[in-house]
C-alpha positions as CSV (number, residue, x, y, z in Angstrom):
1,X,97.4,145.3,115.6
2,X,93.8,146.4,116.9
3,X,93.2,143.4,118.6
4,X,96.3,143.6,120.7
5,X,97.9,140.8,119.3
6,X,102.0,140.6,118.4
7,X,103.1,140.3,115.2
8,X,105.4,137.0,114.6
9,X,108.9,137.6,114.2
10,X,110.5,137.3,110.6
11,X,113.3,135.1,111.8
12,X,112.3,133.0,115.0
13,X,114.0,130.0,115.5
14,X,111.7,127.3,116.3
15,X,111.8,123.5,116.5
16,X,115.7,123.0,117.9
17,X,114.3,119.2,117.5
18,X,115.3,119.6,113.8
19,X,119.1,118.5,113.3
20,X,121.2,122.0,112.0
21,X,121.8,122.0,108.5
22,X,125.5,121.8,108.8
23,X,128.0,122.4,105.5
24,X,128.2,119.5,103.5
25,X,124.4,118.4,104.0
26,X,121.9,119.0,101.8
27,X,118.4,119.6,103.7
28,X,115.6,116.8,102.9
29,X,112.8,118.4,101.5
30,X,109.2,116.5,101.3
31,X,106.6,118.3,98.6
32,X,102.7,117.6,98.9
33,X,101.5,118.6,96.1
34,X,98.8,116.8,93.8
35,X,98.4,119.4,91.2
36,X,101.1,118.0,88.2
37,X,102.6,121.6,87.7
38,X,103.6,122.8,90.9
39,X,104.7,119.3,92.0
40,X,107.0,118.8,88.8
41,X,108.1,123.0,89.1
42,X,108.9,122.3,92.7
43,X,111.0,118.8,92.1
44,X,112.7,120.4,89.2
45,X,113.9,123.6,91.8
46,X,115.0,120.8,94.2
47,X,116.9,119.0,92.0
48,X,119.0,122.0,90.9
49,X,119.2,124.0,94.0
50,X,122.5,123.0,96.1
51,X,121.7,122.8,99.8
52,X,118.7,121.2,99.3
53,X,117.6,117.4,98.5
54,X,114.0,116.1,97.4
55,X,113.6,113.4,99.8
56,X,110.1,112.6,98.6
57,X,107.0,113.8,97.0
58,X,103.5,112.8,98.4
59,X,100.0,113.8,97.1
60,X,97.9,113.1,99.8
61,X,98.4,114.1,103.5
62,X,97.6,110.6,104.8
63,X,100.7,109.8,102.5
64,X,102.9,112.4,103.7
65,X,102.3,111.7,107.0
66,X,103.3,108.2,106.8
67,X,106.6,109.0,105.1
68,X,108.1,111.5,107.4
69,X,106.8,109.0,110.4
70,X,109.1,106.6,108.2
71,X,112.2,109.4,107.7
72,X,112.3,112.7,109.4
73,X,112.5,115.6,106.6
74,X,114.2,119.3,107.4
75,X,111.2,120.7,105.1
76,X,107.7,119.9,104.2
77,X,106.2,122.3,101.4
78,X,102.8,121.8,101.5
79,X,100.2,123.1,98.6
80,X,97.0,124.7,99.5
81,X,93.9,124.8,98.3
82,X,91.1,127.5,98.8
83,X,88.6,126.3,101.1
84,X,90.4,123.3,101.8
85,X,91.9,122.5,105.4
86,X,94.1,119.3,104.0
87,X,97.2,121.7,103.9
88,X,96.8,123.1,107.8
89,X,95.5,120.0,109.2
90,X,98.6,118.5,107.7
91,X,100.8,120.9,108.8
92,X,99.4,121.0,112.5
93,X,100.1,117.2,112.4
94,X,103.3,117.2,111.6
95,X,104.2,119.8,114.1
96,X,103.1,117.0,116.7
97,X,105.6,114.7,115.0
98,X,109.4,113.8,117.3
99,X,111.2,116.1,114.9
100,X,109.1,118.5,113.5
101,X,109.7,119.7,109.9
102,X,109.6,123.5,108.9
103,X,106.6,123.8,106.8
104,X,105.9,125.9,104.0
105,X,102.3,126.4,102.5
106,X,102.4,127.4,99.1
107,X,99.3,129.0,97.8
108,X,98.1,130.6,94.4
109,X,96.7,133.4,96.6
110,X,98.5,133.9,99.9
111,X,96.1,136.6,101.6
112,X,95.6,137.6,105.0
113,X,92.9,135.1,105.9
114,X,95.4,132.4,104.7
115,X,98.1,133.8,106.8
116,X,96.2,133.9,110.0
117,X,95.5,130.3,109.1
118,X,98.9,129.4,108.8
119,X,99.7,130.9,112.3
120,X,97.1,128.5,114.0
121,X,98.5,125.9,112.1
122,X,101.8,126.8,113.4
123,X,103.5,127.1,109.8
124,X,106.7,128.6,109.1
125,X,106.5,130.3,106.0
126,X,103.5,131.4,103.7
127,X,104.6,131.8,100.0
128,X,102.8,131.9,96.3
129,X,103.2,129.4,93.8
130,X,104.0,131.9,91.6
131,X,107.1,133.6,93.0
132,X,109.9,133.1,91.0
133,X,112.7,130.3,91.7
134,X,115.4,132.4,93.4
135,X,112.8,133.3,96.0
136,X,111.2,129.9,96.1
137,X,114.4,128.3,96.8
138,X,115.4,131.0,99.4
139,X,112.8,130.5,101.5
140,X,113.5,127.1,101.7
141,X,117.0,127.6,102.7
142,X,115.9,129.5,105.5
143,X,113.3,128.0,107.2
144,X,115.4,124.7,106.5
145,X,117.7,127.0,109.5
146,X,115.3,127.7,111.9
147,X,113.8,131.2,110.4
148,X,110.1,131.9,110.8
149,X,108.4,133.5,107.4
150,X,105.2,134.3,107.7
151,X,103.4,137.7,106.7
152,X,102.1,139.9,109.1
153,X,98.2,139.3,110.0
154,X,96.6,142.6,108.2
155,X,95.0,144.4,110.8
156,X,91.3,143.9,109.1
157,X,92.0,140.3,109.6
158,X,92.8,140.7,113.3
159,X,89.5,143.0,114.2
160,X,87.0,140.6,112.3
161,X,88.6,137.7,114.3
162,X,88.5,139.5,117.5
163,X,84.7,140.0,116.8
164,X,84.2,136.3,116.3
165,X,86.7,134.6,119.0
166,X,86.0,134.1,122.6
167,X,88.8,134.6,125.4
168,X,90.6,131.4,125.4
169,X,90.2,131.0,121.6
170,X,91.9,134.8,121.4
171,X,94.7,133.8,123.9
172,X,95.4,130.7,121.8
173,X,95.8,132.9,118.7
174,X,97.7,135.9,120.4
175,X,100.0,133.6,121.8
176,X,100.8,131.7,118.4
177,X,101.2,135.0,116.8
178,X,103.8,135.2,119.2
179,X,105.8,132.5,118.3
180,X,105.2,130.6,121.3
181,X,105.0,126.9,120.3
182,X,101.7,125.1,120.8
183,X,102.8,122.4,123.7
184,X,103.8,125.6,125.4
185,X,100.7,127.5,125.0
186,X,98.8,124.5,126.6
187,X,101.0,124.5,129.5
188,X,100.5,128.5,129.9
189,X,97.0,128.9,129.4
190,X,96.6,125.8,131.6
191,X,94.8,123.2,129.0
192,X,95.2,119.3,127.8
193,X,96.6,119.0,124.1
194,X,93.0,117.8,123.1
195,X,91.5,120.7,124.6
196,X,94.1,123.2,122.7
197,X,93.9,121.0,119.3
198,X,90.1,121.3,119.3
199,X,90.4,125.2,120.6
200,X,92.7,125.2,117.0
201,X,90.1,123.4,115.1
202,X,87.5,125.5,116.2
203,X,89.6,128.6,115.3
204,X,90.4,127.5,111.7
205,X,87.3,127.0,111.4
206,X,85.8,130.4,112.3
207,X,89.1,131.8,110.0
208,X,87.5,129.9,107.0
209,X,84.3,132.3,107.2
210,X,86.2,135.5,107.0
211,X,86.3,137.5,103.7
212,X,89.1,137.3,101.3
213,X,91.5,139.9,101.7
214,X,94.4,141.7,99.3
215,X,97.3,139.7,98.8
216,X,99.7,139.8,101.5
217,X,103.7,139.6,101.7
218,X,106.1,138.2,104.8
């Protein structure tokens, strides 16, 4: 990229803290959604799909919180809303939980603006509530195994941040691009948690301002 930045792999594992989906187990699946289509689409593709279980379905984040606090899940799909922050500031909160789940933001229009998001917010795979079910369900299987999905940040995307980010901020965001878990990037750029998670805030934030871009693919 033009700003220097590394590219996340396709298939990091991340999270050990999640137990292995193992043969014979069916992977717990939670789905935030409050929009009645996508939520009764996405049950419906649970129900069906072997290898994965619908543990739950929340429509709030406050909700959703308090459920996997309740009973660790493998996956979390999240839906997302333009100009909303409910779906990342979810997902950053569950990746503070014990056991982590492997989120998946599902978005009508998964661009590159939203997939730099969904690196600060340390998600695992960015996907459109339109792909069909075979891919849906896919995706789910393999995050539910450690694999990392996310697009590649377009290039555009990573020179209008670079404009707009000061050092640390950039570090923080080259270093998630990375892979490199959150509690980690603290401890290597030398910071509290509350330091980092308002650096993150701050950074979503500026991300919200940029320009939509074309579509964009993992």
């Amino acid at each position: 990229m033009t700003t220097g930045t590394i590219e996340p792999s396709r298939e990091a594992t991340t999270h050990a803290s999640r137990p292995p989906v193992t043969a014979g187990r069916s992977a717990p699946v939670l789905v935030v959604e409050n929009d009645d289509w996508l939520r009764s689409r996405m049950c419906h593709l649970l129900e069906a799909e072997t290898g994965l279980r619908l543990a739950g379905v929340s429509e709030s984040a406050e909700d959703a919180a308090r459920r996997i606090e309740q009973e660790p899940v493998d996956v979390a799909v999240i839906g997302h809303r333009p100009r909303s922050w409910s779906a990342l500031r979810l997902c950053c909160e569950l990746k503070r939980t014990p056991a982590p789940p492997a989120v998946v933001i599902c978005s009508a229009y998964p661009d590159g603006v939203l997939a730099a998001c969904s690196v600060v917010a340390e998600a695992d795979a960015l996907v459109s509530m339109y792909d069909c079910d075979a891919e849906l369900s896919s995706v789910l299987r393999r995050v539910s195994l450690g694999a990392r999905l996310l697009p590649a940040v377009p290039p555009r995307v990573g020179a209008m941040l670079h404009e707009r980010l000061e050092a640390p901020e950039h570090a923080i965001f080259s270093m998630l691009l990375a892979g490199i878990p959150a509690a980690d990037v603290a401890r290597g750029l030398r910071m509290s948690q509350a330091e980092l998670e308002s650096r993150r805030s701050t950074l979503l934030g500026k991300l919200e301002t940029l320009p939509p871009t074309s579509r964009t693919r993992y």
